[in-house]
ROVEXLO-167819 format. One record per residue (C-alpha): residue in one letter; x, y, z. Coordinates in pm, 1 decimal, m for minus. Example, Ala and Ser with C-alpha at 12.3 -4.5 7.8 and 13.67 -1.06 7.14 Angstrom:
2
{res A u 1230.0 v m450.0 w 780.0}
{res S u 1367.0 v m106.0 w 714.0}
REM end
This chain:
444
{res X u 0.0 v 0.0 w 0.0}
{res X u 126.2 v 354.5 w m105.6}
{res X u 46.1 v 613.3 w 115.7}
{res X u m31.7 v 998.2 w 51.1}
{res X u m11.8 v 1266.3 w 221.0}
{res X u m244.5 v 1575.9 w 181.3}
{res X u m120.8 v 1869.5 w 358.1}
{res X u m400.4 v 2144.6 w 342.6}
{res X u m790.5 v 2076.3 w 194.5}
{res X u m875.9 v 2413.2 w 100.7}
{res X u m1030.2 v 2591.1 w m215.6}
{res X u m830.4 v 2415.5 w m439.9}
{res X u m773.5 v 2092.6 w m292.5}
{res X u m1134.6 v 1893.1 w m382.5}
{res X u m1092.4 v 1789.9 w m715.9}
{res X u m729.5 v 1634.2 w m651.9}
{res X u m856.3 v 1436.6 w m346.8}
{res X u m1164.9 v 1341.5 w m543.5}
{res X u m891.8 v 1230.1 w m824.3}
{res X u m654.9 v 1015.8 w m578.2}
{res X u m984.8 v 833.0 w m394.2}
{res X u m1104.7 v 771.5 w m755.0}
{res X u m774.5 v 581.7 w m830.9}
{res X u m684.1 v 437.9 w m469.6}
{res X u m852.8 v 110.2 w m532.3}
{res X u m662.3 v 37.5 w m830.9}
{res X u m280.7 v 125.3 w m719.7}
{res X u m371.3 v 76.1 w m320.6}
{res X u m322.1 v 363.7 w m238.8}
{res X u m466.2 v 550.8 w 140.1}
{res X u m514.8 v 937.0 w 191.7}
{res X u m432.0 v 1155.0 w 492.6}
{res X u m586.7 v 1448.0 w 468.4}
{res X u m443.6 v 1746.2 w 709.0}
{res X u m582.8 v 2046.3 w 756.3}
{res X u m604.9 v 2349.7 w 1043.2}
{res X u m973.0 v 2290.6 w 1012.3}
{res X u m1020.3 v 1952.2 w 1017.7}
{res X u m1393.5 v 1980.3 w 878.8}
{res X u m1226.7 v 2055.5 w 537.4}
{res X u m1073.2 v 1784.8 w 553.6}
{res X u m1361.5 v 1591.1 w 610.4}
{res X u m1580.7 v 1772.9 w 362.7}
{res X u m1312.6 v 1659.1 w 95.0}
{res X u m1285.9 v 1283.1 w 179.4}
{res X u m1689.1 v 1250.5 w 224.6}
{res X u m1712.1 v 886.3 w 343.1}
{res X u m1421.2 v 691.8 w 153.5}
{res X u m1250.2 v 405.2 w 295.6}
{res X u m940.9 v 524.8 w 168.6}
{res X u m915.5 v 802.5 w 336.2}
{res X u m870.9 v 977.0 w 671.7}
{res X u m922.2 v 1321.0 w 749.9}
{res X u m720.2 v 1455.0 w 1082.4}
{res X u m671.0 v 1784.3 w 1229.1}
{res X u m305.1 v 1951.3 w 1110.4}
{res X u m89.0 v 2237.5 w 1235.7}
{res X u 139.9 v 2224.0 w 961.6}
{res X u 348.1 v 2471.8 w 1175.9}
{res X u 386.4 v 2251.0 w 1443.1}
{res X u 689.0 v 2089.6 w 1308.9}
{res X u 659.2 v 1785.7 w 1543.8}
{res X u 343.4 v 1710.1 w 1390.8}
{res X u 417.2 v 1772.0 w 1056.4}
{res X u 766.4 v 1542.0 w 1049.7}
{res X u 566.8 v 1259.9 w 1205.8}
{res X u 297.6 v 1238.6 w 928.8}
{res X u 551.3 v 1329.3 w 670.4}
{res X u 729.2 v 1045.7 w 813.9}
{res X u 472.6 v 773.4 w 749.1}
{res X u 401.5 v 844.7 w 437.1}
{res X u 524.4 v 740.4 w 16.8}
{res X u 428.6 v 1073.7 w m145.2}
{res X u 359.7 v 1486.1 w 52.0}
{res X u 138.5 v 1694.5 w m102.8}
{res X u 134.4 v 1990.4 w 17.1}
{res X u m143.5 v 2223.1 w m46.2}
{res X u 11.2 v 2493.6 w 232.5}
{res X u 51.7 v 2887.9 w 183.9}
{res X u 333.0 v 2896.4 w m33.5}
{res X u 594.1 v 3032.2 w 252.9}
{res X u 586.2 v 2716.7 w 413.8}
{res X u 680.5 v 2492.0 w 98.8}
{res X u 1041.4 v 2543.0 w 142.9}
{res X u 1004.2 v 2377.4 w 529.5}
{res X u 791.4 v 2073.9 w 382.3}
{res X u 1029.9 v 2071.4 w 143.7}
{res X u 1320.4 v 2014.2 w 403.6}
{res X u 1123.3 v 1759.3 w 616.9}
{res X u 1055.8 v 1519.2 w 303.7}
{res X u 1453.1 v 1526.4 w 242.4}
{res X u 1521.0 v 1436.6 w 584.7}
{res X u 1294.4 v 1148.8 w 529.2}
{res X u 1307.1 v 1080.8 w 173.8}
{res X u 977.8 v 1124.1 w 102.6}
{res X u 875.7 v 1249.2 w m258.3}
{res X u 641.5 v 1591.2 w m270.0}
{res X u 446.7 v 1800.3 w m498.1}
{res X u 352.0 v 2117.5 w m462.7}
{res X u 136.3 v 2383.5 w m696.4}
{res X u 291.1 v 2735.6 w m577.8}
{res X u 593.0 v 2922.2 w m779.0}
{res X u 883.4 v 2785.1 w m613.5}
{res X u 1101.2 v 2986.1 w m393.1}
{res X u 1467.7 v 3084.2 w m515.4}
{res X u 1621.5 v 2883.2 w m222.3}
{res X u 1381.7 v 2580.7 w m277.2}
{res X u 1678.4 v 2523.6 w m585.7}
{res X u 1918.6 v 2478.8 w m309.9}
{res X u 1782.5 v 2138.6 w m218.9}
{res X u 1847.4 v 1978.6 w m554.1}
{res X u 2141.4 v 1814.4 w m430.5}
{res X u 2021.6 v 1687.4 w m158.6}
{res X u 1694.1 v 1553.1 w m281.1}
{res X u 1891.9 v 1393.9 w m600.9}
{res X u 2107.5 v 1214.9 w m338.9}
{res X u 1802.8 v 1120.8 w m111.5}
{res X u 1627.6 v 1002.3 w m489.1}
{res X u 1341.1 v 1194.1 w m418.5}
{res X u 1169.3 v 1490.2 w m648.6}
{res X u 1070.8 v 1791.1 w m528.3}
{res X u 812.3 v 1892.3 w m799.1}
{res X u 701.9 v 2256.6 w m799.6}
{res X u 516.1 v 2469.2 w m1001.6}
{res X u 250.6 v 2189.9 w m1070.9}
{res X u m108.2 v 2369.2 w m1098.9}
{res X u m270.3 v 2616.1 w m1315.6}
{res X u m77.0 v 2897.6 w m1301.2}
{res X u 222.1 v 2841.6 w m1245.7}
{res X u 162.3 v 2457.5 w m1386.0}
{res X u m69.7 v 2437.4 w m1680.1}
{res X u 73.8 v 2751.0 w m1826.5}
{res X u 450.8 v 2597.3 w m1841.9}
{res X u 306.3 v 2286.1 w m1985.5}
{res X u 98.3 v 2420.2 w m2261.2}
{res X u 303.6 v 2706.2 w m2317.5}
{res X u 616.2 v 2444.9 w m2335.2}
{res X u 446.5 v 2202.0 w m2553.3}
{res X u 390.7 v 2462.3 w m2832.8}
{res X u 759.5 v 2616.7 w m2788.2}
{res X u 925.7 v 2268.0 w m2840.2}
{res X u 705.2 v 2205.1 w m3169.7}
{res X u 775.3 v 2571.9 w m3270.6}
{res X u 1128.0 v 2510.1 w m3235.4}
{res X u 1121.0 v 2166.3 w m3391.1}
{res X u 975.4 v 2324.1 w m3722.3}
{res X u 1287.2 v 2569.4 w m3727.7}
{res X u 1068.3 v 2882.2 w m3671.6}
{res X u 1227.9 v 3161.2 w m3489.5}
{res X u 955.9 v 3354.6 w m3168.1}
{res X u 961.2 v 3733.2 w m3190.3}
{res X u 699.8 v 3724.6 w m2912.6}
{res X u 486.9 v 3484.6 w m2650.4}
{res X u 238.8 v 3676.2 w m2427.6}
{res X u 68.0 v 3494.2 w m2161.9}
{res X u m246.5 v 3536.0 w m1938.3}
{res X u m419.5 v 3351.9 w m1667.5}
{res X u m741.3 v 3464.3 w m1484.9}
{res X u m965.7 v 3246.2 w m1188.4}
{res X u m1273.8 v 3434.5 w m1303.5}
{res X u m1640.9 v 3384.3 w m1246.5}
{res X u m1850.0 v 3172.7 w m1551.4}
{res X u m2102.5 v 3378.9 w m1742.1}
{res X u m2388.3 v 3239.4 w m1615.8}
{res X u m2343.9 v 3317.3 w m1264.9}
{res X u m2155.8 v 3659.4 w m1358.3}
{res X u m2422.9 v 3860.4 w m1127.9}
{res X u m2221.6 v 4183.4 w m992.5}
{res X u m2121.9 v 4483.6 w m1109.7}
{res X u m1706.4 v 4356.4 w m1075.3}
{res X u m1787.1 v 4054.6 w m1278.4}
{res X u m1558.8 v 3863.8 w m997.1}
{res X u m1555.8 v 3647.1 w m754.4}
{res X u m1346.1 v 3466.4 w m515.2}
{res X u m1219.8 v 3078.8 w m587.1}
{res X u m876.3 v 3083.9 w m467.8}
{res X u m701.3 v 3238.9 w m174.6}
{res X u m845.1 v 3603.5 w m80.6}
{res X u m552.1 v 3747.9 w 90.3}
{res X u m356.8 v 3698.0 w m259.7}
{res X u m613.6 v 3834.8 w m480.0}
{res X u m592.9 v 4165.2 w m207.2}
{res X u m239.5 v 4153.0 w m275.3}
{res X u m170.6 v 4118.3 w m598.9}
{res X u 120.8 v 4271.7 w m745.4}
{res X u 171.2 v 4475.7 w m418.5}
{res X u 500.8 v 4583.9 w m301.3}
{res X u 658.0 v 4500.0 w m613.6}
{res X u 784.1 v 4605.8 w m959.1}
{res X u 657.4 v 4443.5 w m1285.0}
{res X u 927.4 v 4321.1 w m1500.3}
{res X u 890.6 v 4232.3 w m1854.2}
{res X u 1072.9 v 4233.1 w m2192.9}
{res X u 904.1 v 4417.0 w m2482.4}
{res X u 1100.9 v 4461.9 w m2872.6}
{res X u 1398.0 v 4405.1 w m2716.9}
{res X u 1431.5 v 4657.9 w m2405.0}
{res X u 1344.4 v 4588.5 w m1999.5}
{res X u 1022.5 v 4716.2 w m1890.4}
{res X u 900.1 v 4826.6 w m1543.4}
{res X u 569.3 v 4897.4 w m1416.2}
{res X u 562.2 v 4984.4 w m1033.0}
{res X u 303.6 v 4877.9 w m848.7}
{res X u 87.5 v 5238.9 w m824.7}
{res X u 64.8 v 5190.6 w m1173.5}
{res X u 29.0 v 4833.5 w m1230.1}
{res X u m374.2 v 4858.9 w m1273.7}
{res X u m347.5 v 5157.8 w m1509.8}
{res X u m81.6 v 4948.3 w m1751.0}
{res X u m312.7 v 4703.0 w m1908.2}
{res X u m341.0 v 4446.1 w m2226.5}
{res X u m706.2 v 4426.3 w m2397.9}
{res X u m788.1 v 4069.3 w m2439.5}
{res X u m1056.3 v 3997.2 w m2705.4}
{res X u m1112.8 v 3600.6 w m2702.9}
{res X u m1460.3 v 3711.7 w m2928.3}
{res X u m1748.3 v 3479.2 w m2826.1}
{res X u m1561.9 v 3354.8 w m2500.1}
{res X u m1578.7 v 3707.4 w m2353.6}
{res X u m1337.8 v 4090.5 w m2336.2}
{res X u m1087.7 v 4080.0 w m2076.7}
{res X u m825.9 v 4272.2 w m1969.4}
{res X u m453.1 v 4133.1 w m1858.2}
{res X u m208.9 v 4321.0 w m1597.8}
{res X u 111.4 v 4214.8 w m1584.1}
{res X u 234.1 v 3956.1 w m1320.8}
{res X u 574.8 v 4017.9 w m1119.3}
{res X u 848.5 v 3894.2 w m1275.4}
{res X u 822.9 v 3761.0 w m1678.4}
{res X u 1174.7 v 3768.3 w m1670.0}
{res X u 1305.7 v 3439.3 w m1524.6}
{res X u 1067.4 v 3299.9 w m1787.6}
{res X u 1348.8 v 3363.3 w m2072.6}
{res X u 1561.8 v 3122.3 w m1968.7}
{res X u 1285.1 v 2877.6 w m1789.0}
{res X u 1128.9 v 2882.8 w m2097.8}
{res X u 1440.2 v 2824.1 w m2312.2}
{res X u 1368.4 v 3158.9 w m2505.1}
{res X u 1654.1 v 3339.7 w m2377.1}
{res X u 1661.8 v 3576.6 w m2726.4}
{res X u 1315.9 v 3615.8 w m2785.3}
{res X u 1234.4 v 4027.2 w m2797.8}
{res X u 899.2 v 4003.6 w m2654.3}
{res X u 811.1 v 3798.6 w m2320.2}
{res X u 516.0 v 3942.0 w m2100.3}
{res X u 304.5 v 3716.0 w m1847.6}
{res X u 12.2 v 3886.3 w m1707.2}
{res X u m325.2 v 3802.3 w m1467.4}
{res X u m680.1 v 3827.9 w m1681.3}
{res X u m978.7 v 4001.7 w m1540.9}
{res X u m1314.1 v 4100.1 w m1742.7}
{res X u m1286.2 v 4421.8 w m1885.8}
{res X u m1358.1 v 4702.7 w m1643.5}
{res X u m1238.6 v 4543.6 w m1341.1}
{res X u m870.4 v 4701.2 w m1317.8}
{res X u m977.1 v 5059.9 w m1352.4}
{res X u m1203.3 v 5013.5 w m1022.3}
{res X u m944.1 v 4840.5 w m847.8}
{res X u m691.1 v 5073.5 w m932.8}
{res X u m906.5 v 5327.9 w m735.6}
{res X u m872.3 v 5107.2 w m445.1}
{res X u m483.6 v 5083.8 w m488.4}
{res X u m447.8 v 5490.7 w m542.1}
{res X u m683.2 v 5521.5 w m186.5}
{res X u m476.2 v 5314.4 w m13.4}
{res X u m677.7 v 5042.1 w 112.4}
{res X u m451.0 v 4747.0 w m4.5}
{res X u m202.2 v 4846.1 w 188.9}
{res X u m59.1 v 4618.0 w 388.5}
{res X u 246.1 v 4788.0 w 547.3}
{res X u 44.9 v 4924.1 w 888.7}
{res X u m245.0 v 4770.5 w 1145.8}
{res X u m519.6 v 5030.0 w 1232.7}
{res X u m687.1 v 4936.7 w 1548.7}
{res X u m1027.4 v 4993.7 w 1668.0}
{res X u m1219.9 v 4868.4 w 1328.8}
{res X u m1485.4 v 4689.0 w 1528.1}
{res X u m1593.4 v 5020.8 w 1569.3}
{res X u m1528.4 v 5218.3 w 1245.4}
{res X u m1736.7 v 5192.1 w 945.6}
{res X u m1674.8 v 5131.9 w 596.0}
{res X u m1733.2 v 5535.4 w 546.0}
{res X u m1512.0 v 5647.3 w 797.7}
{res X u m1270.5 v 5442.8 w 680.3}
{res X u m1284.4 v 5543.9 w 310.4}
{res X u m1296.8 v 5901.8 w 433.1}
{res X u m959.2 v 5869.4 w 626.1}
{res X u m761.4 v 5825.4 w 355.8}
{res X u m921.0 v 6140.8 w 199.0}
{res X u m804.6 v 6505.7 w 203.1}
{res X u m992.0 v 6726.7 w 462.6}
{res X u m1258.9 v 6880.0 w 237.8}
{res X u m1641.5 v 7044.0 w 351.5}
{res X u m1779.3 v 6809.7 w 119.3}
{res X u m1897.1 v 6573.2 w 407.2}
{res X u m1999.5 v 6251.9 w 121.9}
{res X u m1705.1 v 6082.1 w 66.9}
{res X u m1796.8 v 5913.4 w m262.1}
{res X u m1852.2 v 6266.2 w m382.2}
{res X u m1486.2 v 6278.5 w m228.5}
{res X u m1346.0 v 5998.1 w m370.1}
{res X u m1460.3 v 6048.2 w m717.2}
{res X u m1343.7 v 6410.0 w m767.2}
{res X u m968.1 v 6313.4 w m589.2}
{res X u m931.9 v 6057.9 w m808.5}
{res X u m1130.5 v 6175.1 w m1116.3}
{res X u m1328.2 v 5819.7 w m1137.3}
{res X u m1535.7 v 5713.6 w m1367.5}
{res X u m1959.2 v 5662.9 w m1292.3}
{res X u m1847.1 v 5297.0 w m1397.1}
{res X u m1616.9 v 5225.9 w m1142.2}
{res X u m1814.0 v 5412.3 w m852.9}
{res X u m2106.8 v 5171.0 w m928.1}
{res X u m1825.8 v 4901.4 w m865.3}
{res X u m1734.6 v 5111.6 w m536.1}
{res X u m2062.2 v 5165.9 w m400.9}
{res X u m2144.5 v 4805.5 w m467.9}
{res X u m1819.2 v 4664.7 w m292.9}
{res X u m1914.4 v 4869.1 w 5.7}
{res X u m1695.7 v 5064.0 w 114.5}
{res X u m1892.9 v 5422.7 w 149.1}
{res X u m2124.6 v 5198.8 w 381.6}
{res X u m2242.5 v 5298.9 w 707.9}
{res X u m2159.0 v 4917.0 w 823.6}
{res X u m1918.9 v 4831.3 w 1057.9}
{res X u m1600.2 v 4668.3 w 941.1}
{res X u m1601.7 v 4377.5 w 1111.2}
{res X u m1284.2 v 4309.7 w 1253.5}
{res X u m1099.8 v 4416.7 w 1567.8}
{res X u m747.3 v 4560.7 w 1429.8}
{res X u m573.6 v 4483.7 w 1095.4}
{res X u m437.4 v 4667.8 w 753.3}
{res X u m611.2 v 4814.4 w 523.3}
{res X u m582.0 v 4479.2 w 312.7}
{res X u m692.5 v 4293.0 w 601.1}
{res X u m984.7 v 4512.8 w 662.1}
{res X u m1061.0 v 4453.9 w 209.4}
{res X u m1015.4 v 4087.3 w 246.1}
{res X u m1305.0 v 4074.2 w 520.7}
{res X u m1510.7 v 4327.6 w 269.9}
{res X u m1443.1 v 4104.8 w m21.4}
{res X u m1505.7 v 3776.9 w 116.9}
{res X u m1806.2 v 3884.6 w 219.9}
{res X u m1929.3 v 4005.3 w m87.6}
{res X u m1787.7 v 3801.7 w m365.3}
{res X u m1797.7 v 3502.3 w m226.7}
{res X u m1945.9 v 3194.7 w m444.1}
{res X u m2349.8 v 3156.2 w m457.3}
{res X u m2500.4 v 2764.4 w m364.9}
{res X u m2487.8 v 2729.9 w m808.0}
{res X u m2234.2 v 2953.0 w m884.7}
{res X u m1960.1 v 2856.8 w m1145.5}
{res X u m1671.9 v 2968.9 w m1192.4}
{res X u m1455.3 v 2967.0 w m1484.3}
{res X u m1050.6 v 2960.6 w m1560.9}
{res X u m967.8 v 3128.1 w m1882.3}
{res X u m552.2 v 3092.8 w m2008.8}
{res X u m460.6 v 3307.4 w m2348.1}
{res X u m115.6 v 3225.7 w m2535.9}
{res X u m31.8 v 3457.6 w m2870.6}
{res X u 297.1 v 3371.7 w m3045.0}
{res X u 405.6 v 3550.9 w m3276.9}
{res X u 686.4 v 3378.1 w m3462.7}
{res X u 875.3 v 3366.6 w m3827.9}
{res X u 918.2 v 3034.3 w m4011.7}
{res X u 1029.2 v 2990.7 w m4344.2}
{res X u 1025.1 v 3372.6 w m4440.5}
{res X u 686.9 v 3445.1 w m4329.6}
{res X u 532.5 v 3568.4 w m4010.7}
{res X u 292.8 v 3389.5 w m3821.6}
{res X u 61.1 v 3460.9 w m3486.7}
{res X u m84.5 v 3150.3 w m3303.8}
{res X u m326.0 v 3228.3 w m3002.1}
{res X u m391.0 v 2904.3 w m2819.6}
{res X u m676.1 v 2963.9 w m2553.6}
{res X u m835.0 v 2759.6 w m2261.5}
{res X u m1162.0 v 2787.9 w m2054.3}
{res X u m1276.6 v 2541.7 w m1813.1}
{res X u m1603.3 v 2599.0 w m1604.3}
{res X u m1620.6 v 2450.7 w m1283.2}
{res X u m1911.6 v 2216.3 w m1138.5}
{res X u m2036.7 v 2410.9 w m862.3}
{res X u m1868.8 v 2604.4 w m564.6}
{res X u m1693.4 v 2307.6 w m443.5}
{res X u m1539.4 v 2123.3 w m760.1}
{res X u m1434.9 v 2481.1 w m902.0}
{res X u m1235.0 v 2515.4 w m1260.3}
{res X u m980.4 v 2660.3 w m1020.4}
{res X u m1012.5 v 2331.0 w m804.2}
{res X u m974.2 v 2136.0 w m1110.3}
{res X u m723.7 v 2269.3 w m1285.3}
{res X u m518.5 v 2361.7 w m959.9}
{res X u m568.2 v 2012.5 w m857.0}
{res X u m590.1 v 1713.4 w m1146.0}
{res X u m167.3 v 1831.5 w m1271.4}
{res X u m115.8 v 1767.8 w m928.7}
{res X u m314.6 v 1401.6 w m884.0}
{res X u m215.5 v 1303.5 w m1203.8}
{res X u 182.4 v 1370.8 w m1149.7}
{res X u 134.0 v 1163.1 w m808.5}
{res X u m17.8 v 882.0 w m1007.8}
{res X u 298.7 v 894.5 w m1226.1}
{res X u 552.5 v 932.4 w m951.0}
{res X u 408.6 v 670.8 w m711.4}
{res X u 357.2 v 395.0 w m1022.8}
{res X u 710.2 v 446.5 w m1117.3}
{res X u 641.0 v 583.0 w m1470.2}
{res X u 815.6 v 850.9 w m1400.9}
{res X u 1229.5 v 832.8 w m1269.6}
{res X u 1265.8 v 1231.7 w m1140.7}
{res X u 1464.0 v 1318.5 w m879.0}
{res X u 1580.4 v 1660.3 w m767.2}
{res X u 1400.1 v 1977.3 w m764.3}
{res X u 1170.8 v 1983.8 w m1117.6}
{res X u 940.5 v 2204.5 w m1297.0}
{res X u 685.4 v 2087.0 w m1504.3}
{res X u 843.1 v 2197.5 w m1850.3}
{res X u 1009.7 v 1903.0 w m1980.5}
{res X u 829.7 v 1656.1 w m2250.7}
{res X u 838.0 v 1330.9 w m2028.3}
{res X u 556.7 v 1554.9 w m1732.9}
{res X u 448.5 v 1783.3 w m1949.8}
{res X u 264.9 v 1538.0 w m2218.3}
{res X u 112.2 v 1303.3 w m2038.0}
{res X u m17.9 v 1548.6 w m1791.3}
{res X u m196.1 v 1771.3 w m2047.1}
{res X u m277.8 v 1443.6 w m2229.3}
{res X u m468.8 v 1282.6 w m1927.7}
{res X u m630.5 v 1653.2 w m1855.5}
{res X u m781.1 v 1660.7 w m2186.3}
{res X u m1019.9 v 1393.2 w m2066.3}
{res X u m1110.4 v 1610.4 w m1810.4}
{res X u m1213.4 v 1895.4 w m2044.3}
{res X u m923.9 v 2071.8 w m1990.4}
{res X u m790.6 v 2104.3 w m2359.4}
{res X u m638.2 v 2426.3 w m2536.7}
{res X u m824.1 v 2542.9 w m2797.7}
{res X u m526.6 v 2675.0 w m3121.7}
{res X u m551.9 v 2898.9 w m3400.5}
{res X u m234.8 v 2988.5 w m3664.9}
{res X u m290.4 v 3297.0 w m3947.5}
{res X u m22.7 v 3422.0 w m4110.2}
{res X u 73.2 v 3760.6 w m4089.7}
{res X u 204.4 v 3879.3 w m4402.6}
REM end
């Protein structure tokens, strides 16, 4: 009997437990499924006899060595700061592990050791970072193959709500982790390459820098650019390629109204405020105002920062000129959004939500110029077995099957961006529904 380890059965965790039950009876395999809350846990197991759901401190590191100890394979569904510790505890015990976050620089420092324990540490294994490396990979290596030369590869990912439950004025809603969609981008620079010369957008200006996404039928987005595109030269074997530029989707209209939330300050993270229990939404907004008589501060807020009647509809209906109380007892400004947001985009009882991904190539091969968009949308279930859950999840089942059958010899710290993972993953997912969607027109 094989035995896995699930450390962590939140959001994104249901459809890769529902995955390795599905499968346990055939390999022999048995679940443990951690988590702080141990009624997650529980929720994600339902009543298999493969399966055990138990209560986890993952930062109790007594706890966490002992059931890292007993197991074949970690999974570890944690906040991506503790990755690195997991990480440390499976070499001690030469224990394999998988893990769906962007890895940390000094997770590279355990290669040695992990090679020499014969373990992999695989990173990088969900949607984004995950799906994007492998489908973005695939196509690279067959571009290559052909002889064609890439001028450009743009890239976008967005967790986004499905049409038919699109229902508020942000056309968002939360399916992942809140405290990173608060925090996205923040306290960072933007780094891309565009024709050849380093670009920088800084995060006050992140929202305002944005890429219009027409995918025609399957909706108009708009794409922001993620932190770092850089590292993605040589990750993606592209080191001379003039154009590289990875960016987050949203539906049109969403970044301008967020960017007004940015400018205020209230995703700042940097200082606690005490006392919210008893300050409202209004007097909250109105502290980060200037003094003015004008006592209405979304009268206030729109003339400081010359908003649109657009994005005030999306600010009146987030809240936050409310008379309501905030909620919590001391926190940031973030902190104090999070609770707003969770609140009010959180998932309805048939709400679906949707993952779109958007590749364009642009690339020369045999003397003429060529643009390839390859594009994916998956729609989730219901709230529980989300697109995000999916598509976060199956890369990550699926390598497990492959690691704990054997089929696969990796050791070391991987990525997902080599043939031998990357095609039978996206091969298997395509089953799923999860399948890329390619178009080629030549330019000239």
């Amino acid at each position: 009997m094989k035995k896995i380890l699930v450390i962590g059965a939140g959001r994104s965790s249901a459809n890769l437990i529902k995955y390795l039950l599905e499968q346990a009876p055939s390999y022999d395999w048995h679940l443990r499924v951690g988590d702080m809350d141990k009624s997650f846990a529980e929720q994600k197991i339902e009543s298999s006899p493969n399966a055990e759901a138990f209560q986890l401190n993952a930062s109790d590191a007594n706890q966490r060595r002992s059931e890292i100890a007993n197991a074949d394979l970690v999974i570890s569904m944690l906040p991506a700061s503790m990755h690195l510790e997991v990480a440390k505890d499976c070499i001690h015990f030469g224990k394999h592990v998988i893990t769906p976050s962007y890895i940390p620089d000094d997770m590279w420092a355990l290669d040695a050791e992990a090679k020499a324990k014969g373990i992999v540490i695989l990173n990088e294994m969900g949607v984004d970072p995950g799906i994007d490396h492998m489908s973005a990979m695939r196509i690279i290596h067959q571009l290559k193959a052909q002889g064609a030369s890439l001028r450009s590869f743009e890239s976008f990912t967005g967790g986004l709500i499905a049409p038919e439950s699109d229902n508020n004025p942000w056309n968002y809603k939360i399916t992942w982790n809140p405290r990173n969609v608060i925090l996205a981008g923040y306290g960072g620079t933007a780094r891309f390459k565009e024709n050849d010369t380093l670009k920088f957008i800084p995060y006050q200006r992140l929202f305002e820098r944005i890429t219009p996404v027409d995918l025609g039928s399957d909706g108009i987005f708009e794409g922001y650019a993620n932190r770092d595109s850089l590292k993605y030269l040589k990750l993606y074997e592209v080191e001379d390629i003039p154009t590289l530029y990875r960016g987050t989707l949203r539906k049109a209209g969403y970044c301008e109204a967020w960017n007004a939330l940015v400018q205020l300050g209230l995703t700042d993270d940097s200082f606690v405020i005490q006392g919210l229990n008893e300050t409202t939404w209004q007097e909250l907004t109105k502290s980060f105002l200037p003094s003015q008589k004008e006592s209405d501060p979304a009268s206030l807020m729109q003339a400081y920062l010359n908003l649109s009647e657009n994005t005030m509809e999306k600010l009146h209906w987030l809240g936050i000129f409310d008379s309501r109380p905030i909620g919590i007892t001391s926190g940031s400004p973030a902190q104090a959004l999070q609770s707003l947001v969770e609140h009010k985009w959180i998932l309805g009882t048939d709400d679906k939500d949707m993952i779109v991904m958007w590749h364009r190539f642009h690339y020369e091969l045999h003397g003429k110029n060529y643009e390839m968009q390859s594009t994916l949308i998956a729609v989730g279930d219901d709230p529980i077995h989300t697109a995000m859950s999916k598509t976060v999840g199956l890369p990550i089942a699926i390598a497990a099957k492959h690691i704990l059958t054997g089929s696969w010899n990796l050791k070391g710290v991987q990525l997902p961006t080599q043939p031998r993972i990357y095609e039978p993953v996206l091969e298997e997912l395509n089953q799923y529904g999860i399948q890329f969607k390619e178009t080629v027109k030549a330019l000239n």
